[in-house]
C-alpha positions in Angstrom: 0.5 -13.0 -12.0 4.1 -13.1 -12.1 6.3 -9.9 -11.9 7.9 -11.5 -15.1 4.7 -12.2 -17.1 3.2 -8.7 -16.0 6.3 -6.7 -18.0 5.5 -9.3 -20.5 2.1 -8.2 -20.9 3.1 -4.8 -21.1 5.5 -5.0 -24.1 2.7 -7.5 -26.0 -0.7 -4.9 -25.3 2.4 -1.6 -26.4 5.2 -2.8 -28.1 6.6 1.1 -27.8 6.4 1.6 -24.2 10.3 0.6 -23.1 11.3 3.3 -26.2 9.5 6.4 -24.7 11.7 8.1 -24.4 14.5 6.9 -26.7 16.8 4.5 -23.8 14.7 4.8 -21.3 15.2 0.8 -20.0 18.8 1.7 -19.9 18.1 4.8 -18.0 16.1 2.7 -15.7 18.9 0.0 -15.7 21.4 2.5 -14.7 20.1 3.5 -11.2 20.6 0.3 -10.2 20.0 -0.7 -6.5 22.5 1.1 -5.0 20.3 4.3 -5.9 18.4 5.6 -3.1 14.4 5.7 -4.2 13.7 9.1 -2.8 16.2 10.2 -5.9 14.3 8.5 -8.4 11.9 11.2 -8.7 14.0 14.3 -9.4 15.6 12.5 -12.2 12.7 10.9 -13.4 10.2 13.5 -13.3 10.8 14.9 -17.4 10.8 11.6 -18.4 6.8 10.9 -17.7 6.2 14.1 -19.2 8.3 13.7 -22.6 7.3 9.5 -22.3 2.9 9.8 -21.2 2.3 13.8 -22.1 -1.6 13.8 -21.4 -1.7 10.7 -19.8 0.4 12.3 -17.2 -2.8 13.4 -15.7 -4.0 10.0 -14.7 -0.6 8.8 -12.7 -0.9 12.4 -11.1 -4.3 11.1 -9.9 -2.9 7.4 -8.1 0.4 9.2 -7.1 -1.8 11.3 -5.0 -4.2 9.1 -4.0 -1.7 6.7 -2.4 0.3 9.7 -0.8 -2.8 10.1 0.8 -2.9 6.5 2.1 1.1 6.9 3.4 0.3 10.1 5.2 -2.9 8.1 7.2 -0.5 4.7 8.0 2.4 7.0 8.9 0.5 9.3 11.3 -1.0 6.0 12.8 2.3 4.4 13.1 3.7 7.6 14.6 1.7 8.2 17.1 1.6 4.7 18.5 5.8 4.2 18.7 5.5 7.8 20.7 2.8 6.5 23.2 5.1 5.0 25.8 3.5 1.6 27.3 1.3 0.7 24.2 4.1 -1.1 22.1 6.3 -4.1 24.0 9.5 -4.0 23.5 10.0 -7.0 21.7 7.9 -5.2 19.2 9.4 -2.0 19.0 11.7 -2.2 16.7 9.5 -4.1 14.1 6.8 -0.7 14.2 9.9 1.6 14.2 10.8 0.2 11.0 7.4 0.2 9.5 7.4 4.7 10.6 10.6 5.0 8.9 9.6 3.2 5.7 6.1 4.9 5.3 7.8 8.4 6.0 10.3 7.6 3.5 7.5 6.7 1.1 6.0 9.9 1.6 9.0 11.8 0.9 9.4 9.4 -2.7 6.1 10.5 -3.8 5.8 13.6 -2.8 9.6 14.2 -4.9 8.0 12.2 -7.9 4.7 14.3 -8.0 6.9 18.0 -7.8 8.9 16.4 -10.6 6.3 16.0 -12.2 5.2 19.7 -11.5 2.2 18.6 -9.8 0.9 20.1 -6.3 1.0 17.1 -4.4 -1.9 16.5 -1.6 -1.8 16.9 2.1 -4.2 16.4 4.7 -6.5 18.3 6.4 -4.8 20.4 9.0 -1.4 20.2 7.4 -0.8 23.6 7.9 -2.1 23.4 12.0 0.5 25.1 14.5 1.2 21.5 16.0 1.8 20.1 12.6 5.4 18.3 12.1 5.0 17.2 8.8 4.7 14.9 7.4 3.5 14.3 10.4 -0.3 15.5 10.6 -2.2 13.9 13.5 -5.0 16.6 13.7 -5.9 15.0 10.6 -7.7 11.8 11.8 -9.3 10.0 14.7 -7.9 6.5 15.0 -10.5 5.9 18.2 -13.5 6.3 15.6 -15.1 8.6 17.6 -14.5 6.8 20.5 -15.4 3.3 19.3 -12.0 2.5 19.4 -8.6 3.0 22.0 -5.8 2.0 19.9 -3.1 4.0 21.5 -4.3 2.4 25.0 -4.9 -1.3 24.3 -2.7 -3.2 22.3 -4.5 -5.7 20.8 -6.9 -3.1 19.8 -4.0 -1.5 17.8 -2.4 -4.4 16.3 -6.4 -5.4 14.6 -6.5 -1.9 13.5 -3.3 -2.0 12.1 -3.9 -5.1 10.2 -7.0 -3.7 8.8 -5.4 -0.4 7.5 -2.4 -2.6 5.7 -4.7 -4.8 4.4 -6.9 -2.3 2.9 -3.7 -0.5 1.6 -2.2 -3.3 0.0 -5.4 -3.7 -2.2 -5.8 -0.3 -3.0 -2.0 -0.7 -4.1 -3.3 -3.2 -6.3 -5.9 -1.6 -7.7 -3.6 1.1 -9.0 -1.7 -1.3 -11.0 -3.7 -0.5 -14.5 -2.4 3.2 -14.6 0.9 2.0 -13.2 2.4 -0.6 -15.7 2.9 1.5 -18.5 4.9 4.5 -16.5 8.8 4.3 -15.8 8.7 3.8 -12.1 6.6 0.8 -12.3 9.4 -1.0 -10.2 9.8 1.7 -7.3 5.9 1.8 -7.1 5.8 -2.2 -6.9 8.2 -2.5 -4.5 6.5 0.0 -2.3 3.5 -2.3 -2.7 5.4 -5.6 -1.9 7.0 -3.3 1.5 3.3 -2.8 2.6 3.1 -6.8 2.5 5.9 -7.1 4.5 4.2 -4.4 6.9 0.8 -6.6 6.8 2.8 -9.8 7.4 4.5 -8.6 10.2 1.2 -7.3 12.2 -0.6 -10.8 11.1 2.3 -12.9 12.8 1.9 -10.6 15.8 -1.2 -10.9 16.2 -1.8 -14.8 15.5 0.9 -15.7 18.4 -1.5 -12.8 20.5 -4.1 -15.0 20.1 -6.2 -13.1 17.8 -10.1 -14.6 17.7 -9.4 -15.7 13.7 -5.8 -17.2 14.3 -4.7 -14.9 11.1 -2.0 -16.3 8.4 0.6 -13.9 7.3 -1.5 -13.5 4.8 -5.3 -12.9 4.1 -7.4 -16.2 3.6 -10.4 -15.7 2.2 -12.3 -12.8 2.9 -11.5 -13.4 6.9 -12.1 -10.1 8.7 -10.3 -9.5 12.2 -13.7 -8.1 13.3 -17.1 -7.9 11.9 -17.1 -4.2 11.7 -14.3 -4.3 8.8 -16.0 -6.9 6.9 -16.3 -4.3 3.8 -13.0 -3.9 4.0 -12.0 -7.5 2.7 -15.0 -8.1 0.6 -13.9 -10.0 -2.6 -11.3 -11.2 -1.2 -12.6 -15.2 -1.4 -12.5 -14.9 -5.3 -10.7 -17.7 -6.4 -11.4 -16.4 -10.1 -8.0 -15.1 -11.6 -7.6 -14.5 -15.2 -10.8 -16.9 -16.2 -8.8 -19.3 -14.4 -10.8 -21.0 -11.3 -8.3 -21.8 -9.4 -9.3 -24.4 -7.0 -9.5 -26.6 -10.3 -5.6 -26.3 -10.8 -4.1 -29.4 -9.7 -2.3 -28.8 -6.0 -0.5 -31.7 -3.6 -3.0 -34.4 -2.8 -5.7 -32.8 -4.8 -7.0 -29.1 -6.4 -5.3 -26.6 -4.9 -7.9 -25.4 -1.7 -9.8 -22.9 -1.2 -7.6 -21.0 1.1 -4.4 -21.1 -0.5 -6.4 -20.0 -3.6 -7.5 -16.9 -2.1 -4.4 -16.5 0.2 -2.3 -16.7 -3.4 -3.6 -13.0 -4.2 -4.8 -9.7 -2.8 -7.9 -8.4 -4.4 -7.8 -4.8 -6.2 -9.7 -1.8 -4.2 -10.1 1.1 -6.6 -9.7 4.5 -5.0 -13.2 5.7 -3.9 -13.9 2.3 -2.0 -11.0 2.5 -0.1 -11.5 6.1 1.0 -15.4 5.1 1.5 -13.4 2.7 4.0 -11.0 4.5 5.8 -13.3 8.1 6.0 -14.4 7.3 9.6 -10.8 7.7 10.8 -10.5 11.1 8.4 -11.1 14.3 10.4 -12.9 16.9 8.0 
């Protein structure tokens, strides 16, 4: 759906929500751009609780599940870009980029959730004597127990890489419901749409690396880059949005195709699925 349509949807389904509190979408407008998003949160924080009072509870609840996702990407991220040999330098500055923006997206939502005077999660081993945080490597195993040697063989990282952005992005999505209503849609959404950057980037790589499924930018149908991750992009062939069959809307030379159908939309992932997914990685 359109980023338009979606805030029209909003004001149709609660006709109040851009008056809770009294000028808050000229609050909102007033940041602007040229306000860093790691401030949002400090001055945003009393607003949620005067706007959503008990409702507050529920954005507590995706805030901190999808802290928990940034914390997992960036440690991955991390530690590759410090294992000298893995990344080529053509590369490099590509997964430097993706670090910084993950670590700066912990920092956002960690500042939102103490606005919001909630205790914001960390992982497992936070507190460990070799702990930098936010950087927590102690936290996971990226080789699976040894199935895996991302941090040795490249290719081996780039498909892992793609599989945790993927998965990301459609938990992302699957947080939209409690989103929409609250005042930092926007900042939330464009962290979303800077994870589909992050996917698009490690697709591109990997289809010039010759990857087996010669990925798109984007995921087509529910194409896994290996059969063990199949779970992960379940659903995602649904060509089913809003009643709407898609591959019956008229396209160029005929109904829009399959592939472009699916590759038109990433699939939601609620919160326990995703973690169901990425547990083998998570360290107890």
């Amino acid at each position: 759906m359109d980023f338009k349509n979606i805030l029209q949807e909003i004001e149709k389904t609660d006709s109040g929500v851009y008056e809770k509190p009294s000028g808050r979408r000229q609050i909102l407008k007033s940041f602007g751009a040229k306000v860093a998003l790691a401030a949002l949160p400090f001055s945003l924080g009393s607003m949620f609780k005067k706007a959503y009072g008990k409702t507050t509870s529920d954005l507590e609840v995706s805030l901190d599940f999808v802290l928990e996702l940034e914390y997992f990407q960036y440690a991955f991220f991390r530690t590759a870009n410090n294992t000298g040999g893995l990344i080529p330098a053509k590369d490099q500055a590509g997964f430097k980029v993706i670090e910084a923006n993950d670590k700066a997206q912990i920092g956002f939502l960690q500042g939102l959730l103490s606005a919001m005077g909630s205790t914001a999660f960390v992982p497992n081993h936070y507190s460990d004597p070799t702990t930098n945080a936010p950087y927590v490597p102690a936290a996971y195993d990226f080789t699976m127990g040894g199935v895996y040697d991302p941090f040795a063989d490249y290719n081996t990282f780039l498909m892992l890489a793609s599989v945790f952005k993927d998965t990301c992005i459609r938990a992302y999505n699957g947080q939209l419901p409690v989103w929409t209503s609250n005042p930092v849609f926007a900042q939330l959404q464009q962290m979303s749409a800077t994870e589909g950057r992050h996917a698009g980037f490690i697709r591109t790589l990997r289809r010039y690396a010759g990857a087996p499924e010669t990925p798109a930018p984007w995921v087509t149908n529910d194409i896994a880059p290996s059969a063990a991750f199949v779970a992960n992009y379940a659903g995602e062939a649904n060509n089913s949005q809003l009643s709407v069959i898609t591959t019956s809307l008229p396209g160029v030379g005929g109904n829009i195709p399959q592939l472009s159908a699916t590759a038109a939309f990433d699939e939601p992932l609620d919160s326990v699925t995703v973690l169901k997914l990425l547990n083998p990685f998570i360290l107890p």
